[in-house]
C-alpha positions as CSV (number, residue, x, y, z in Angstrom):
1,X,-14.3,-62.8,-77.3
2,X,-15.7,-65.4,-75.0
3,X,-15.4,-64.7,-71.1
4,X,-12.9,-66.8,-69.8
5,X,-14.9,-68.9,-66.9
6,X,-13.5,-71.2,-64.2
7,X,-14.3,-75.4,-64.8
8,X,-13.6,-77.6,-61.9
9,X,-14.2,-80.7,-64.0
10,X,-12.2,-81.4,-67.0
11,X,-13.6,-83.4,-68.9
12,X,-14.9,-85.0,-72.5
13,X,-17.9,-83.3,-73.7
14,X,-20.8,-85.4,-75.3
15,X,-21.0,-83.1,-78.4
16,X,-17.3,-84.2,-78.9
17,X,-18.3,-87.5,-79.8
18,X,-19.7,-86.1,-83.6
19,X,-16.1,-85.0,-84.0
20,X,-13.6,-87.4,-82.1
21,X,-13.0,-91.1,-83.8
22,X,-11.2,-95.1,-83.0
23,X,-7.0,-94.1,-84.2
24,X,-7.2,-98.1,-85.4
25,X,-10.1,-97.5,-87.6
26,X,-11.6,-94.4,-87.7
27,X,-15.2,-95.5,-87.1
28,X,-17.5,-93.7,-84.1
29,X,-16.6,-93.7,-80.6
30,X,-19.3,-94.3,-78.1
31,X,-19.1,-93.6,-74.1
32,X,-19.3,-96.2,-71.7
33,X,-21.7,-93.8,-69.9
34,X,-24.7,-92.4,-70.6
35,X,-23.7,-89.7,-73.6
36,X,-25.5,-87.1,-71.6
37,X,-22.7,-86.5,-69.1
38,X,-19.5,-85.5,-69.5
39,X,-16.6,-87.6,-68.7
40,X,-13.4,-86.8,-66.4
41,X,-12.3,-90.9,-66.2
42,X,-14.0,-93.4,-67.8
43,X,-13.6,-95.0,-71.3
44,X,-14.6,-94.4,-75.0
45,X,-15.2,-97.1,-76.9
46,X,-15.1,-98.8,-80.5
47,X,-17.6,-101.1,-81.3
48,X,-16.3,-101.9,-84.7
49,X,-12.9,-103.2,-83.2
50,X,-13.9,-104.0,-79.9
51,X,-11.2,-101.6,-78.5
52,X,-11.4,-99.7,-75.4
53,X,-9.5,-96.4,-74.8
54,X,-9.6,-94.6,-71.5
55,X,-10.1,-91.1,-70.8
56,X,-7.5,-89.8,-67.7
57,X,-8.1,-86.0,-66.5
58,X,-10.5,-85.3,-69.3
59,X,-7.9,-86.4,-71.7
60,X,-9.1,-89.1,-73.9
61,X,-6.4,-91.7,-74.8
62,X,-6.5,-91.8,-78.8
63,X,-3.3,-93.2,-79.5
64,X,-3.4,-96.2,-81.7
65,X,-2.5,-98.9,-79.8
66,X,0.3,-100.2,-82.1
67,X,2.0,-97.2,-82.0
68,X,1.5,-96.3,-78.1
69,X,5.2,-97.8,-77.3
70,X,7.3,-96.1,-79.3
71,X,4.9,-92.5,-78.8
72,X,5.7,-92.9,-75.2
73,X,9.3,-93.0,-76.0
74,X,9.1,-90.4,-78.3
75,X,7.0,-88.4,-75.6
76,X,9.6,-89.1,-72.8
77,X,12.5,-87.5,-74.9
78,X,11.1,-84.6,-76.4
79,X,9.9,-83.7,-73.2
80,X,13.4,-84.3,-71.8
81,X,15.3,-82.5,-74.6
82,X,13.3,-79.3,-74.5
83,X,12.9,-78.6,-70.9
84,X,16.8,-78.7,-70.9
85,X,16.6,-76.4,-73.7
86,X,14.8,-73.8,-71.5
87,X,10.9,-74.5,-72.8
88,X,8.5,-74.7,-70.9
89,X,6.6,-74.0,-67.5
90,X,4.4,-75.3,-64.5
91,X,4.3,-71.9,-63.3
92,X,0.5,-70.1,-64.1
93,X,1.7,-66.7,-64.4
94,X,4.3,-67.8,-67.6
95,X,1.5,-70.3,-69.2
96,X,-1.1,-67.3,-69.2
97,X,1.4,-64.6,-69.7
98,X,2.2,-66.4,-73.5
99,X,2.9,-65.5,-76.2
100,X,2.9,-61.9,-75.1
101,X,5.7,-62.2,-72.9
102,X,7.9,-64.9,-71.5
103,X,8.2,-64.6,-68.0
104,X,11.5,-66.9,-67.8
105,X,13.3,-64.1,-70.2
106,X,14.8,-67.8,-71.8
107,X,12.9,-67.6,-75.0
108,X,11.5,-63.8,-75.4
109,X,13.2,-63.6,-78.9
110,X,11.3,-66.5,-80.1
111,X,7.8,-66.1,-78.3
112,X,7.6,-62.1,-79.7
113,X,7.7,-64.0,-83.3
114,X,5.3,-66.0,-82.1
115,X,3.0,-63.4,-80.9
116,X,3.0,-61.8,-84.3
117,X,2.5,-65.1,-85.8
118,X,-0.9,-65.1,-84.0
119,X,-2.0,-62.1,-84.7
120,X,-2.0,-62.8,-88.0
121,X,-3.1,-66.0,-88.0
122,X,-6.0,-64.6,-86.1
123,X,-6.6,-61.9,-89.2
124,X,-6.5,-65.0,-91.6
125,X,-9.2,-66.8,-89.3
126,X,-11.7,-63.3,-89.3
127,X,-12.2,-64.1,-93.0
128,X,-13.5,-67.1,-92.6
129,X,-16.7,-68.4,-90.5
130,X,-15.5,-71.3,-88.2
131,X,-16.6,-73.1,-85.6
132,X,-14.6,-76.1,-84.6
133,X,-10.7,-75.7,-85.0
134,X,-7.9,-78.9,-84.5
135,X,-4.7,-77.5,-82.9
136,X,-2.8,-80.3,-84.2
137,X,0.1,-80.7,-82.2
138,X,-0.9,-77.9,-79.3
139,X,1.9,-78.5,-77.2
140,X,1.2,-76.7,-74.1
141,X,-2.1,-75.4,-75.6
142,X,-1.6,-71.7,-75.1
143,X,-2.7,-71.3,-78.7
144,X,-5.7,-73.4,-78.3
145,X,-6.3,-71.3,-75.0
146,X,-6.5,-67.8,-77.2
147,X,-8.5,-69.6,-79.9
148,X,-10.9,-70.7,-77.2
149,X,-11.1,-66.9,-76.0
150,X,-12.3,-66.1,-79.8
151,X,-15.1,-68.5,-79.6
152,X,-13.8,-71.3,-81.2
153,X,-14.5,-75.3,-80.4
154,X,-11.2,-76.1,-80.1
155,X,-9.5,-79.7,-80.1
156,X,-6.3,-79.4,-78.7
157,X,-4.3,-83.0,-79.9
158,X,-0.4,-83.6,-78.9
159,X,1.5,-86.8,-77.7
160,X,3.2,-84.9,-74.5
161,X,1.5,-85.0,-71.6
162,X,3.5,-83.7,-69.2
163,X,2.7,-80.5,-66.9
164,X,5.7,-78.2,-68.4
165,X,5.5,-78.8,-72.0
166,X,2.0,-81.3,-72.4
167,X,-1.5,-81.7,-72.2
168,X,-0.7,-80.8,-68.7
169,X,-0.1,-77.6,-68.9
170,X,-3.0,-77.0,-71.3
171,X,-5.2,-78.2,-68.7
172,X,-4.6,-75.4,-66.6
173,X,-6.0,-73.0,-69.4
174,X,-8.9,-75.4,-69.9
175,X,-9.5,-75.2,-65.7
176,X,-9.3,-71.4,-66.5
177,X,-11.7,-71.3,-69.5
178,X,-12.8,-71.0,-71.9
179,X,-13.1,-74.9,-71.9
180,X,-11.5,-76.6,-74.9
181,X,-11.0,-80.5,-75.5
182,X,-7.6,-82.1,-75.0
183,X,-6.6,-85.3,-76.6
184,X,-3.5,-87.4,-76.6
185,X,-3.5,-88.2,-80.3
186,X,-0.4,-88.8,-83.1
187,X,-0.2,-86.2,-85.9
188,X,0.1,-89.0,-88.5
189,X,-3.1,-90.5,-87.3
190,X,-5.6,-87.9,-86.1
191,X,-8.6,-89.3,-84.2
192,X,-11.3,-87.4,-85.8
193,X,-14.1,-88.4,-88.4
194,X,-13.5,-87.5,-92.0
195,X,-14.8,-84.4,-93.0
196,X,-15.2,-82.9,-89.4
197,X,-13.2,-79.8,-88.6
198,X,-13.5,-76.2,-90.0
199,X,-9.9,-75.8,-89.8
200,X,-6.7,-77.7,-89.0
201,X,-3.7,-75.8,-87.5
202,X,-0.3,-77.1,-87.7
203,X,1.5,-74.3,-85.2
204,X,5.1,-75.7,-85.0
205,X,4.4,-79.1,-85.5
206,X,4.5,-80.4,-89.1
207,X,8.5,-80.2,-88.7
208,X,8.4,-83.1,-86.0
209,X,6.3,-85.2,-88.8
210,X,7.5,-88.9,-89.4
211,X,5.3,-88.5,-92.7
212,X,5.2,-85.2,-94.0
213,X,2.6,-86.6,-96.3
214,X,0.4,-88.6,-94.6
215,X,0.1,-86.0,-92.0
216,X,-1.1,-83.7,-94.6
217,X,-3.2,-86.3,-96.2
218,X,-5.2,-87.0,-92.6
219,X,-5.4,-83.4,-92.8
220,X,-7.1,-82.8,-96.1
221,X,-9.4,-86.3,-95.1
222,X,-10.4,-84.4,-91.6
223,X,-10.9,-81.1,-93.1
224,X,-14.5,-80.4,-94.7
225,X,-14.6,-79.5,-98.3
226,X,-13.9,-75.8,-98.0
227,X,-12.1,-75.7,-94.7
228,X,-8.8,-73.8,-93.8
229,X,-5.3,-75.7,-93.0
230,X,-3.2,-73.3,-91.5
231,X,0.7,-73.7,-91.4
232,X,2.8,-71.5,-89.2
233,X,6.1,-71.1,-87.1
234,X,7.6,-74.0,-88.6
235,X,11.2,-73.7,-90.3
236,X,11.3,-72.8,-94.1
237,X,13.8,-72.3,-96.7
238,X,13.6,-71.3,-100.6
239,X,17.5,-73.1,-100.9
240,X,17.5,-76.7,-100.4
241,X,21.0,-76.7,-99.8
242,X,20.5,-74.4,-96.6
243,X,17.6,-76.5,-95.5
244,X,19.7,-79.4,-95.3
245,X,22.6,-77.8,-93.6
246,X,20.0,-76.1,-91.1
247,X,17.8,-79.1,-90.4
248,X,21.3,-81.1,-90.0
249,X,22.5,-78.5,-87.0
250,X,19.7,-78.5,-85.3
251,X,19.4,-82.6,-85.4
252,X,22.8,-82.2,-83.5
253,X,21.9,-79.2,-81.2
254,X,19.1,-82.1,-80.4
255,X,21.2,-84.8,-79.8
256,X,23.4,-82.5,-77.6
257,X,20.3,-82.1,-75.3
258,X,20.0,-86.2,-74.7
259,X,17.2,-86.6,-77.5
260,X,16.6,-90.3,-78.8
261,X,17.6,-91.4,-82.4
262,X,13.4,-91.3,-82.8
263,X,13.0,-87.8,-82.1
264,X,16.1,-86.3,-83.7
265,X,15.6,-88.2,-87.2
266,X,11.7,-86.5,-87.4
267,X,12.9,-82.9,-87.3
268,X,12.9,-81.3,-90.6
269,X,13.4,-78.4,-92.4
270,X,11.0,-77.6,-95.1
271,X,12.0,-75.7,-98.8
272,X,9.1,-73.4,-99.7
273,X,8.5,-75.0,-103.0
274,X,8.5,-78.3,-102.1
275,X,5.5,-78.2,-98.7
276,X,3.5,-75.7,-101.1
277,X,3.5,-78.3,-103.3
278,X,3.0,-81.3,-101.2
279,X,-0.1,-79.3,-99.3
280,X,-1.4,-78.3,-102.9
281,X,-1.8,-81.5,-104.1
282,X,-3.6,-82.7,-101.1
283,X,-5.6,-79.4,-99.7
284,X,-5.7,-76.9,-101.9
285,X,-2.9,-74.0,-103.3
286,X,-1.1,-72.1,-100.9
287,X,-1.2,-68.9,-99.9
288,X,0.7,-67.0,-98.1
289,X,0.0,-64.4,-94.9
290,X,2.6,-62.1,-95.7
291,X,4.0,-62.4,-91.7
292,X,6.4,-59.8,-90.8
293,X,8.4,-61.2,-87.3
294,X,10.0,-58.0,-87.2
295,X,12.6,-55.9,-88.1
296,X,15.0,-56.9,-85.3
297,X,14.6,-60.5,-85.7
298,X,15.2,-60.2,-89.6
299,X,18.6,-58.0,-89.3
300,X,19.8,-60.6,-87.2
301,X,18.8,-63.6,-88.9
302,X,20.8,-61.9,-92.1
303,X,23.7,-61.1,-90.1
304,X,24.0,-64.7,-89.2
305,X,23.4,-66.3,-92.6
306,X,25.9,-64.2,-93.7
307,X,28.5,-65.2,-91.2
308,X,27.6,-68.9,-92.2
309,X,26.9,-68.0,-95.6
310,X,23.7,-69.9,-95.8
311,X,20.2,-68.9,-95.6
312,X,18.9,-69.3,-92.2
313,X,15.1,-70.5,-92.1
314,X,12.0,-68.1,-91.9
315,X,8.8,-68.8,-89.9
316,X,5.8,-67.8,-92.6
317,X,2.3,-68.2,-92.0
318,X,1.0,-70.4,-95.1
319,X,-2.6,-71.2,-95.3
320,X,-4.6,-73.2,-97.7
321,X,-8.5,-74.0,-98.7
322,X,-9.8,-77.1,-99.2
323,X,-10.7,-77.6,-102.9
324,X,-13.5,-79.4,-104.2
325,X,-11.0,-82.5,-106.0
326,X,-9.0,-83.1,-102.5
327,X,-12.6,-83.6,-100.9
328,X,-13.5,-86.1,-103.6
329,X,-9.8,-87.7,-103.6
């Protein structure tokens, strides 16, 4: 485990520039800078396009910039939705106090499952030998932070950037150290070089896809032949009829909070079958971690689905390699 040491300067690294790519296009970013230095404001830019994106804080600003309206509205709601849900921090002590323990006592059901869910995802990890890991859709970072702590290169990528629930908040982890890189980026457009990352994890994120597909498909196209793509704490169902009924209460439990048409309409609920499926034919076949979140959490998720006499989603950990025909596809 790497020693956590404190960084004044956030800021993009010059090493991240064999990794981090143009959203429009895909091609090579360059610094406006010398490349030797690292970069806390500046800009990257795209020669190929002749597009410009700016760095703020450290964070590069890789959001295409056709899509940049409506991700700032998505961005704005979410945000707004789920800090009236109870998620969420500025405070230090409950950012580096997760997933152990939440220090609010709003969520502690939820952040002990995903405690385990790390643990294990850190036991599926151990098997393999990586180096540079994508937290695609980090949130507040706290998992990139602990994957950091392991050793990792770690590219933390989410459209908030707010202090409670954003890029923010993973900044003050990154301040901390171990450094990792944080970048505002979409999940259905990625902006990293094919064939660049040792892993991509999706740590409750794939649900808020508005492609399901294409989000695994940049995956598969960012992942090098052989690399891990790592699913976890996302809701899953083997009924499809339950899926459906559970995706459709949460869509209004969202719309209850004040969330936008945009945001609510993303949310999903995936059936086992059908994501294993989906991710096989683009990574590789699925496996699965065999995560346990607990015995408590389990009665009570039957208890309910009986009372409602459906069955309520689990949160597995499914992983898959990258075979040889989705690296040539």
């Amino acid at each position: 485990m790497v020693k956590p040491q404190p960084h004044s300067l956030l800021s993009v690294r010059p090493r991240s520039l064999d990794a981090l790519a143009c959203p429009s296009c895909l091609s090579q970013l360059t610094m406006s800078v010398d490349p030797g230095y690292e970069v806390e404001d500046g800009v990257l830019e795209c020669p190929k396009e002749a597009l410009q994106y700016p760095v703020k804080g450290g964070v590069p600003m890789l959001v295409r910039p056709s899509s940049s309206g409506r991700v700032r509205a998505f961005e704005a709601s979410y945000s707004l939705a789920w800090s009236r849900d109870g998620w969420g921090s500025a405070d230090e002590e409950y950012l580096f106090r997760l997933p152990a323990k939440d220090v609010t006592g709003r969520h502690e059901t939820e952040w002990r499952v995903k405690a385990r869910s790390m643990e294990v995802l850190f036991r599926v990890l151990d098997r393999k030998q990586l180096r540079r890991v994508i937290d695609l859709g980090c949130g507040m970072g706290w998992l990139s932070h602990h994957l950091a702590l392991r050793g990792n290169e770690v590219y933390a990528v989410d459209i908030l950037r707010d202090d409670q629930l954003g890029l923010g908040a993973a900044g003050r982890y990154a301040r901390r150290g171990p450094f990792f890189e944080r970048i505002w980026g979409e999940l259905e457009r990625p902006p990293f070089r094919d064939s660049c990352s040792d892993a991509v994890i999706c740590n409750a994120s794939l649900h808020y896809a508005s492609d399901t597909l294409a989000v695994l498909r940049e995956i598969s196209r960012i992942l090098k032949p052989g690399g891990l793509f790592v699913l976890l704490n996302s809701p899953v169902h083997s009924d499809a009829l339950s899926a459906v009924r559970a995706r459709d209460g949460f869509r209004r439990r969202l719309q209850g909070l004040g969330a936008t048409d945009d945001v609510v309409s993303r949310y999903q609920h995936f059936t086992r079958d059908m994501i294993a499926a989906d991710v096989q034919s683009l990574v590789g076949p699925v496996e699965d971690a065999g995560f346990d979140p607990g015995f408590l959490f389990l009665l009570g998720r039957r208890f309910k689905g009986f009372a409602l006499r459906m069955e309520l989603a689990s949160f597995p950990l499914l992983y898959a390699t990258k075979t040889d025909s989705a690296a040539r596809s």
